[in-house]
PQR file of N, CA, C, O and H, with PARSE charges and radii, in Angstrom:
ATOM      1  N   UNK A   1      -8.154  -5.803  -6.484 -0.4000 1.5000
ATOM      2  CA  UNK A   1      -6.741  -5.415  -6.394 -0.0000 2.0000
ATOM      3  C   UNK A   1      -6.457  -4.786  -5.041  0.5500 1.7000
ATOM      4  O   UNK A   1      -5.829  -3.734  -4.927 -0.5500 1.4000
ATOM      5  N   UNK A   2      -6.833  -5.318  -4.260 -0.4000 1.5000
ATOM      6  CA  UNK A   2      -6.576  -5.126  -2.835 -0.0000 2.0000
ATOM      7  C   UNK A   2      -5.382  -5.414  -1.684  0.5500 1.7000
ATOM      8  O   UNK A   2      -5.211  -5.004  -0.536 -0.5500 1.4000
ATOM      9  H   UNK A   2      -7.343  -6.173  -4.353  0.4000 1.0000
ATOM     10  N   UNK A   3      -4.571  -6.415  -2.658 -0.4000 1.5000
ATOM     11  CA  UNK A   3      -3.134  -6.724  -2.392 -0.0000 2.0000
ATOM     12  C   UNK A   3      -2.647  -5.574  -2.597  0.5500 1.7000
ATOM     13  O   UNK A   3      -1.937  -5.981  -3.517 -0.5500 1.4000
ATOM     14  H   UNK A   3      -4.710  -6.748  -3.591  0.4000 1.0000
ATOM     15  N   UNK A   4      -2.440  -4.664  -2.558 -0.4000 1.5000
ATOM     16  CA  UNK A   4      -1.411  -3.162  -2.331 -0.0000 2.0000
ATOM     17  C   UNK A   4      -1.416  -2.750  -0.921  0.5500 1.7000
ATOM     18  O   UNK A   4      -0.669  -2.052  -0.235 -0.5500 1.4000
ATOM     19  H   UNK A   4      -3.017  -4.334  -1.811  0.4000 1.0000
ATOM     20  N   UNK A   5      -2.504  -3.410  -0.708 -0.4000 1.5000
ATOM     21  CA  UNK A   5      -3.225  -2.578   1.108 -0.0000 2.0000
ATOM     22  C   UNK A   5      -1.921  -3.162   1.612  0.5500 1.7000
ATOM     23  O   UNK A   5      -1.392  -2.462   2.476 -0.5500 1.4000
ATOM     24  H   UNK A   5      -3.111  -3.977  -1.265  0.4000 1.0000
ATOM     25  N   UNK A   6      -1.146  -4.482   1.227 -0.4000 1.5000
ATOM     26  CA  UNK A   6      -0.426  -5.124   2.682 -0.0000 2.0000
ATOM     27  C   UNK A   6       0.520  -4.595   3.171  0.5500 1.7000
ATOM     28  O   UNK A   6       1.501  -5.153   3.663 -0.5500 1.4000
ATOM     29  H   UNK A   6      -1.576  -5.050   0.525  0.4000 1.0000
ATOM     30  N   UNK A   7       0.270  -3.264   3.062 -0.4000 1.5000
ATOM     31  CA  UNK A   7       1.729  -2.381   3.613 -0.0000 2.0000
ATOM     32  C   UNK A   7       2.884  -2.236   2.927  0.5500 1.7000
ATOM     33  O   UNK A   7       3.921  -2.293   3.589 -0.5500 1.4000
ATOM     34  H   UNK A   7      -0.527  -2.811   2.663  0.4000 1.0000
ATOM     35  N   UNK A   8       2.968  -2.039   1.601 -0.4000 1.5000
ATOM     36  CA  UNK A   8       4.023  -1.623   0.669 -0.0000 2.0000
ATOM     37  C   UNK A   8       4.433  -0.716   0.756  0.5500 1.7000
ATOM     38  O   UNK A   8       5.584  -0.283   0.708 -0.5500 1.4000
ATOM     39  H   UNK A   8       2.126  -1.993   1.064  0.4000 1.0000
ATOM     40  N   UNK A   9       2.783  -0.007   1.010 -0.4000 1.5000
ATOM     41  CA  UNK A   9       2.785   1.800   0.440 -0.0000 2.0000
ATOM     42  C   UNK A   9       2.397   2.210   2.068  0.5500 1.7000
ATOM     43  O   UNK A   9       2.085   1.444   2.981 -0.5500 1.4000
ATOM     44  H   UNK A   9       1.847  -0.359   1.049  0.4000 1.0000
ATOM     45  N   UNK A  10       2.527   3.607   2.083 -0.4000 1.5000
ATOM     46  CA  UNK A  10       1.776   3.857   3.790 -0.0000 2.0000
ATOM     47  C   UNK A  10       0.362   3.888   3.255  0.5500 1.7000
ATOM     48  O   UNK A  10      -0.096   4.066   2.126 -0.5500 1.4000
ATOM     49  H   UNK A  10       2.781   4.229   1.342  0.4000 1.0000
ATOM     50  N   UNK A  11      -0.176   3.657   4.433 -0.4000 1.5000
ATOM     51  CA  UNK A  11      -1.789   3.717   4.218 -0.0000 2.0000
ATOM     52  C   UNK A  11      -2.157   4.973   4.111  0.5500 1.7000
ATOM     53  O   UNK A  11      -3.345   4.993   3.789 -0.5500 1.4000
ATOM     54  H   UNK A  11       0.196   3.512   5.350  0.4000 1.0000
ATOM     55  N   UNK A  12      -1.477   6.641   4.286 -0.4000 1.5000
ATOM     56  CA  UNK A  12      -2.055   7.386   3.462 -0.0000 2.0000
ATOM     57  C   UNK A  12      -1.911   8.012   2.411  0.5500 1.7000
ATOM     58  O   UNK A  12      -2.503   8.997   1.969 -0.5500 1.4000
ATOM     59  H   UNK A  12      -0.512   6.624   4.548  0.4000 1.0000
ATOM     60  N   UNK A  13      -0.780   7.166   1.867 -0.4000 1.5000
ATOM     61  CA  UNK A  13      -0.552   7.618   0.282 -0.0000 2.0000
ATOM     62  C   UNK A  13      -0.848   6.435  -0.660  0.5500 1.7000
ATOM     63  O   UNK A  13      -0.352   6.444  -1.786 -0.5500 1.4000
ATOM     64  H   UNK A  13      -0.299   6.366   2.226  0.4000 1.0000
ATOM     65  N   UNK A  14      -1.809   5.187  -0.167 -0.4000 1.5000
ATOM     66  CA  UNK A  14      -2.260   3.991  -0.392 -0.0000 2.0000
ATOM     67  C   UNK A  14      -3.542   5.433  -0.543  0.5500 1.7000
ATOM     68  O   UNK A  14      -3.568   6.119  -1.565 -0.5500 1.4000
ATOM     69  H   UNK A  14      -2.212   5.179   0.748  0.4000 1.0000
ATOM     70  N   UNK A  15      -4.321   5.637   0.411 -0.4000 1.5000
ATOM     71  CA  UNK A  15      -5.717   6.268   0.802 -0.0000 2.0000
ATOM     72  C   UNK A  15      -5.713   7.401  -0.614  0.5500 1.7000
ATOM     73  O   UNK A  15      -6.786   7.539  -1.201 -0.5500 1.4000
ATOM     74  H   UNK A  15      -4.300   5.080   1.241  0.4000 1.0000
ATOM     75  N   UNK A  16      -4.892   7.924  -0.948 -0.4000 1.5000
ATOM     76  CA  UNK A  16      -4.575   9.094  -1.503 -0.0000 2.0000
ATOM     77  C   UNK A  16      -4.368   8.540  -3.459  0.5500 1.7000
ATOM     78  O   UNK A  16      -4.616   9.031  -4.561 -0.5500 1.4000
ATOM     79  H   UNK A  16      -4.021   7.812  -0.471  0.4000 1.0000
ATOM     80  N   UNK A  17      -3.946   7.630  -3.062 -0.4000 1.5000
ATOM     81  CA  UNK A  17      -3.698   7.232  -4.674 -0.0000 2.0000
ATOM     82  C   UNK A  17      -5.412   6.481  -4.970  0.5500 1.7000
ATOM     83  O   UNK A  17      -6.055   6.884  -5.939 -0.5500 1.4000
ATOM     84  H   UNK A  17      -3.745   7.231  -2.168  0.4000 1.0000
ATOM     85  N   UNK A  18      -5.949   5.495  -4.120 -0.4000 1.5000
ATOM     86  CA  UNK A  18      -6.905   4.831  -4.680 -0.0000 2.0000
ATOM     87  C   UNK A  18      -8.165   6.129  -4.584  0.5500 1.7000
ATOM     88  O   UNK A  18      -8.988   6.132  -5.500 -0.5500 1.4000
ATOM     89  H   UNK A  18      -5.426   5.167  -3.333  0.4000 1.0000
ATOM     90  N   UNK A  19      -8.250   6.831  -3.866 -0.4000 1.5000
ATOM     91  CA  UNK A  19      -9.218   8.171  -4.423 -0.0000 2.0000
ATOM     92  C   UNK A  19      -9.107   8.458  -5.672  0.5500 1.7000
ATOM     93  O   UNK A  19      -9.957   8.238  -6.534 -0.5500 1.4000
ATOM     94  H   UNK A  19      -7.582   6.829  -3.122  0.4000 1.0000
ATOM     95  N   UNK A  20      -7.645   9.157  -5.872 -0.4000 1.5000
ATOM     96  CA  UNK A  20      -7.898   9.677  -7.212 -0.0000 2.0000
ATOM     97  C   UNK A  20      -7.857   8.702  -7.881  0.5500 1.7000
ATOM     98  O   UNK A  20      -8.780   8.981  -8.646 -0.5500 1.4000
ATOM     99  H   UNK A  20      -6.954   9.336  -5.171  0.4000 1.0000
ATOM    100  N   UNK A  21      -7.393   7.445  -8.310 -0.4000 1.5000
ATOM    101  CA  UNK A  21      -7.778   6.540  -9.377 -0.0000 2.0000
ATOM    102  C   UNK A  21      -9.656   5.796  -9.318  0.5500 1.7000
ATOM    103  O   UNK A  21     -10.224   5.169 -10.212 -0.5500 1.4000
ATOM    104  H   UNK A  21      -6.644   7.218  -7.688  0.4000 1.0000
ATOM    105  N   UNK A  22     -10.212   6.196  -7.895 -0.4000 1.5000
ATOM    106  CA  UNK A  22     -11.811   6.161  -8.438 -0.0000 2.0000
ATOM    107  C   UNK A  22     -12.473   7.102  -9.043  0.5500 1.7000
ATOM    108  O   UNK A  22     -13.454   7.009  -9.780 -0.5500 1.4000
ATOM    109  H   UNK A  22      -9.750   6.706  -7.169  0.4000 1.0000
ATOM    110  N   UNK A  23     -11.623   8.426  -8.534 -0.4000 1.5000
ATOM    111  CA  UNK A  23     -12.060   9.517  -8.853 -0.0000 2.0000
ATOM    112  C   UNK A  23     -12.312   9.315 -10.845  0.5500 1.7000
ATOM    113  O   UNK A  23     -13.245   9.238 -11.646 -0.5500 1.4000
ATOM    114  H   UNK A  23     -10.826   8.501  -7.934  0.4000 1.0000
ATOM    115  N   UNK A  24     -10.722   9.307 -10.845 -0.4000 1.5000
ATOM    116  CA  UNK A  24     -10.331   8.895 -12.276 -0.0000 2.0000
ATOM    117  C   UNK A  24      -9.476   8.055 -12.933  0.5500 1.7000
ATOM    118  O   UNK A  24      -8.461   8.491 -13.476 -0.5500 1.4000
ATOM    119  H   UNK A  24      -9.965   9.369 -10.195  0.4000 1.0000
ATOM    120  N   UNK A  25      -9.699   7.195 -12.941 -0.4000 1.5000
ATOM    121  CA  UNK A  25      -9.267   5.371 -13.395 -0.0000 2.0000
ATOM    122  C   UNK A  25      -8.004   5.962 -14.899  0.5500 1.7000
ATOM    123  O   UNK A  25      -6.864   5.514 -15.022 -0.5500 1.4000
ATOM    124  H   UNK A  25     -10.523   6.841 -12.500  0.4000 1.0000
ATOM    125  N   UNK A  26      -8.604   6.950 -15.779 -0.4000 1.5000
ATOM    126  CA  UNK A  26      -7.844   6.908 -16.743 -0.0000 2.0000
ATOM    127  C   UNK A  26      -6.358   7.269 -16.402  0.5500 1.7000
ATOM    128  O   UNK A  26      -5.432   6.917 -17.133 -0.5500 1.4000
ATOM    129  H   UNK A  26      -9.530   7.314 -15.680  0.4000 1.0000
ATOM    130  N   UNK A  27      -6.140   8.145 -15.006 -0.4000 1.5000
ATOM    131  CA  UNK A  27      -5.552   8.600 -14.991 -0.0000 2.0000
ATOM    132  C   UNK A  27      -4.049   7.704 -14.446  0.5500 1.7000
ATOM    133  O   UNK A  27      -3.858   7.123 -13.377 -0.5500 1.4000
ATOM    134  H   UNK A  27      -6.892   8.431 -14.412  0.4000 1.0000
ATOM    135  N   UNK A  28      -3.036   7.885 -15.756 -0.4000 1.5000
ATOM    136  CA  UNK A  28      -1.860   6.650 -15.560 -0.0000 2.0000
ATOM    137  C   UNK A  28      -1.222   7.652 -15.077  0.5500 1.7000
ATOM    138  O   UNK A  28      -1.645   6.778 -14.321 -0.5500 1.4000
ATOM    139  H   UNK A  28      -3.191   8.357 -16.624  0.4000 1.0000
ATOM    140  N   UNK A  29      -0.587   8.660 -14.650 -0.4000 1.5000
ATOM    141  CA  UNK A  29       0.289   9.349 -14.238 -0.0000 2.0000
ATOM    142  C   UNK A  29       0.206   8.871 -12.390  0.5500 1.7000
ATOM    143  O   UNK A  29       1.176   8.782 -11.637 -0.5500 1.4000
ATOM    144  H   UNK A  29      -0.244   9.371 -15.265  0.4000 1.0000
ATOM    145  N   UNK A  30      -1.337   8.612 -12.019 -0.4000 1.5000
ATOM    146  CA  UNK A  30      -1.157   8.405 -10.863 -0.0000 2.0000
ATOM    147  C   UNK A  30      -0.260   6.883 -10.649  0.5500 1.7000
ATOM    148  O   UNK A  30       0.574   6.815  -9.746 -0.5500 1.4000
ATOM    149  H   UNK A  30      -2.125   8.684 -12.631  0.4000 1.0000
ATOM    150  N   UNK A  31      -0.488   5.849 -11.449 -0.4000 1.5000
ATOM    151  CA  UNK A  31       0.010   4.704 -11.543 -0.0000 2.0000
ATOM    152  C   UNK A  31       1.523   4.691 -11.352  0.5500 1.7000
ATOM    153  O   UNK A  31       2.162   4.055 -10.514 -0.5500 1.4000
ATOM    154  H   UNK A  31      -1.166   5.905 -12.183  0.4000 1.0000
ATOM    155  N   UNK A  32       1.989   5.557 -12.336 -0.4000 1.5000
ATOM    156  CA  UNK A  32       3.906   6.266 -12.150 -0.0000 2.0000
ATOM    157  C   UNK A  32       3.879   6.752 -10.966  0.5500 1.7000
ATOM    158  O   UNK A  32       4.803   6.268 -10.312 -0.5500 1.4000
ATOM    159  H   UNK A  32       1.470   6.074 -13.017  0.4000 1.0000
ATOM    160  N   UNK A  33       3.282   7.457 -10.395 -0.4000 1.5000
ATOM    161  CA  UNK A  33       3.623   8.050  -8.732 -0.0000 2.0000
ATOM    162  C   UNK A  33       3.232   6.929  -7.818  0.5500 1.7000
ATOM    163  O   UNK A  33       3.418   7.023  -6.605 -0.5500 1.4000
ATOM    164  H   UNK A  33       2.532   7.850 -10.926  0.4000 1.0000
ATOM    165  N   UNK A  34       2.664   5.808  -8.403 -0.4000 1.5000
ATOM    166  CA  UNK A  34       2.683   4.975  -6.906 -0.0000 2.0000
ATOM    167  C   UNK A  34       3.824   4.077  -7.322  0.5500 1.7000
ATOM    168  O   UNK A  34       4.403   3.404  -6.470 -0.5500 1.4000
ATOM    169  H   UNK A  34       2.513   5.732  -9.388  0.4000 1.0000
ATOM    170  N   UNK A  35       4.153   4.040  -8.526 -0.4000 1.5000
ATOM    171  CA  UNK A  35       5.232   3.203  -8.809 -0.0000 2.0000
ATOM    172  C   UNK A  35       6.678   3.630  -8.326  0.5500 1.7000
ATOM    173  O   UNK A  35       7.556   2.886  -7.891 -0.5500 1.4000
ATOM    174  H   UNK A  35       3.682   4.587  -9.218  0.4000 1.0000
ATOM    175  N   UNK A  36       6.725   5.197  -8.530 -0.4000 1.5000
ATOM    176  CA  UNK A  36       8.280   5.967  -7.580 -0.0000 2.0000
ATOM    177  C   UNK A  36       7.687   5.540  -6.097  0.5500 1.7000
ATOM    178  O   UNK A  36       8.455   4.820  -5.458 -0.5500 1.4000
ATOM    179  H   UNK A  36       6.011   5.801  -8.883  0.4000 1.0000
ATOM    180  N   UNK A  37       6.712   5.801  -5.593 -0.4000 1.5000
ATOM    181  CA  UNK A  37       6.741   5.631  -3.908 -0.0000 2.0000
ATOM    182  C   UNK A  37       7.069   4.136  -3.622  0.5500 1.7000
ATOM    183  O   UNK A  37       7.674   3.879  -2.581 -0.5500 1.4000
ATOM    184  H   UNK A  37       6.089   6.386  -6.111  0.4000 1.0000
ATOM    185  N   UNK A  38       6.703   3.094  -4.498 -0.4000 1.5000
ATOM    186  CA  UNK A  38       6.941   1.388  -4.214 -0.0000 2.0000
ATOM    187  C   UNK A  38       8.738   1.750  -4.258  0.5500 1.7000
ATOM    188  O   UNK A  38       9.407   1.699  -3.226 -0.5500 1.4000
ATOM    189  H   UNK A  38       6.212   3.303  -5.344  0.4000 1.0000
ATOM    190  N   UNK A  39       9.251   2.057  -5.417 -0.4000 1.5000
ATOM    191  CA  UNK A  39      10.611   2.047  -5.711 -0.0000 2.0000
ATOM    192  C   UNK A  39      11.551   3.600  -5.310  0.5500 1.7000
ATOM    193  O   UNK A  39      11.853   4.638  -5.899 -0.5500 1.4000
ATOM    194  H   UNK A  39       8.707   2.098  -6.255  0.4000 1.0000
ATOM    195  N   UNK A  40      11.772   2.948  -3.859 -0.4000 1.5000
ATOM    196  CA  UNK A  40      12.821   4.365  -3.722 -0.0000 2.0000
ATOM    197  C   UNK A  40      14.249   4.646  -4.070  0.5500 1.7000
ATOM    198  O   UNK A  40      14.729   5.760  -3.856 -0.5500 1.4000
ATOM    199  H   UNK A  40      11.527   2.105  -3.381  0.4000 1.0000
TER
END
């Protein structure tokens, strides 16, 4: 799932979201915060 990299998101809130989802995968709240930053 590496198609997000193509510049949707900035690369450090791209850098910032895929940490914490390795950190912790369960965590869907991060999924909603990359979903408000895609949709402004």
């Amino acid at each position: 799932m590496n198609d997000r990299r193509s510049g949707i998101l900035p690369s450090n809130d791209q850098f910032l979201i895929d940490k914490v989802r390795t950190i912790n995968p369960r965590l869907e709240r991060v999924e909603n915060f990359a979903e408000r930053i895609k949709s402004p």
